[in-house]
C-alpha positions as CSV (number, residue, x, y, z in Angstrom):
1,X,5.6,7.6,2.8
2,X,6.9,5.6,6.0
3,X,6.4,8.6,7.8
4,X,3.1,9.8,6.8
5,X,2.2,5.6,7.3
6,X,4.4,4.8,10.0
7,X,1.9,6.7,13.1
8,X,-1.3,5.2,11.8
9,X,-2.1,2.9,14.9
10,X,-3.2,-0.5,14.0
11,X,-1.5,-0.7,11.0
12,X,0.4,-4.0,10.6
13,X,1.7,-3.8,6.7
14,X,1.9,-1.6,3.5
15,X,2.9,-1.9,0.3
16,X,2.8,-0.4,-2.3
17,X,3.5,-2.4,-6.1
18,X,4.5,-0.5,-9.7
19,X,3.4,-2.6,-12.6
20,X,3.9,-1.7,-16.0
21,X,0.3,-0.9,-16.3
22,X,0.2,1.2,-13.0
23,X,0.2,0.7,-8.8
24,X,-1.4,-1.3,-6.6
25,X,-1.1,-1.0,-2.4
26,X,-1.6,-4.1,-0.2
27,X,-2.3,-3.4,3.1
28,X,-3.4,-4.9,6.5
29,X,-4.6,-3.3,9.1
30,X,-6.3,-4.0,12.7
31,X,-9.9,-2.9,12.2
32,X,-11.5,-0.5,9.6
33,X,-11.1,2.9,11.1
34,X,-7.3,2.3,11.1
35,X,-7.7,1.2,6.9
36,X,-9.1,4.1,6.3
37,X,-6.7,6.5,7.8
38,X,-3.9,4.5,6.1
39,X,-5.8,4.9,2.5
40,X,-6.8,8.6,3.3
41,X,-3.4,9.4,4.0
42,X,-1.9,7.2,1.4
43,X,-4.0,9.0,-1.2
44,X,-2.9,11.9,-0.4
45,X,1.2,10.9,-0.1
46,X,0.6,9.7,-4.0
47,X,-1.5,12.9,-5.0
48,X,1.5,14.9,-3.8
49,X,4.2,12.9,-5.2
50,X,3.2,10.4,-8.3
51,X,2.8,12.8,-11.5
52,X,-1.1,11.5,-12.7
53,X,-1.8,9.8,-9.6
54,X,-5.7,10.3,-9.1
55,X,-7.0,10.3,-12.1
56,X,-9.7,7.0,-11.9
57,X,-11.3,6.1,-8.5
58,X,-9.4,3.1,-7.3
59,X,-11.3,-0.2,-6.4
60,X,-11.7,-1.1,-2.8
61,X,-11.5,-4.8,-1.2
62,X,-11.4,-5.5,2.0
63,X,-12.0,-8.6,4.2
64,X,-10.4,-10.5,6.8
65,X,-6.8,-12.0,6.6
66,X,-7.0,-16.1,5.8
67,X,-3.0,-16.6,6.0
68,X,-0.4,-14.4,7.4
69,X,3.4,-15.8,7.2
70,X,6.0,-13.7,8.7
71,X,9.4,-13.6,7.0
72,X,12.3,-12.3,8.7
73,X,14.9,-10.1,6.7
74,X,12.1,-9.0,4.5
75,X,10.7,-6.1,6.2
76,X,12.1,-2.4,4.8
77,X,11.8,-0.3,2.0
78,X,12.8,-2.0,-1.7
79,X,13.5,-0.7,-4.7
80,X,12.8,-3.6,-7.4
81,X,12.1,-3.4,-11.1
82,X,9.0,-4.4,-12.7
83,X,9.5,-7.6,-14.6
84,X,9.1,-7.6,-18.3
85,X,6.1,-8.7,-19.0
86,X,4.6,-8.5,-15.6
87,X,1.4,-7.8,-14.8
């Protein structure tokens, strides 16, 4: 997906979370044309790849960011667990 993401211009973070009750993505972008490219494309990364994806419309929020804190040495792909009994 970091390539199909990674050209979007004005994207500024994506991520993508697996709960035990399915995914979520959190992502922040520079303005709304650039938001929905990211989702379009997104979509269609998970259609392709996540067995079920696309089967209920997701829900949509957008507004502005209120508090951005940057943390170095967290940037990158990951690879952790759900919790138990996170939701």
């Amino acid at each position: 997906m970091t390539e199909v993401l990674g050209s979007v211009p004005g994207l500024a973070s994506y991520a993508l979370v697996a709960t035990r009750d399915g995914m979520f993505a959190v992502m922040v972008c520079r303005d709304e044309a650039s938001a929905i490219e990211v989702n379009r494309r997104a979509a269609a990364w998970l259609q392709a790849h996540i067995s079920g994806f696309g089967a209920e419309a997701p829900d949509v929020w957008a507004g502005p960011v209120t508090v951005s804190v940057p943390c170095d040495g967290v940037a990158g792909p990951t690879n952790y667990p759900a919790r138990e009994g996170a939701k």
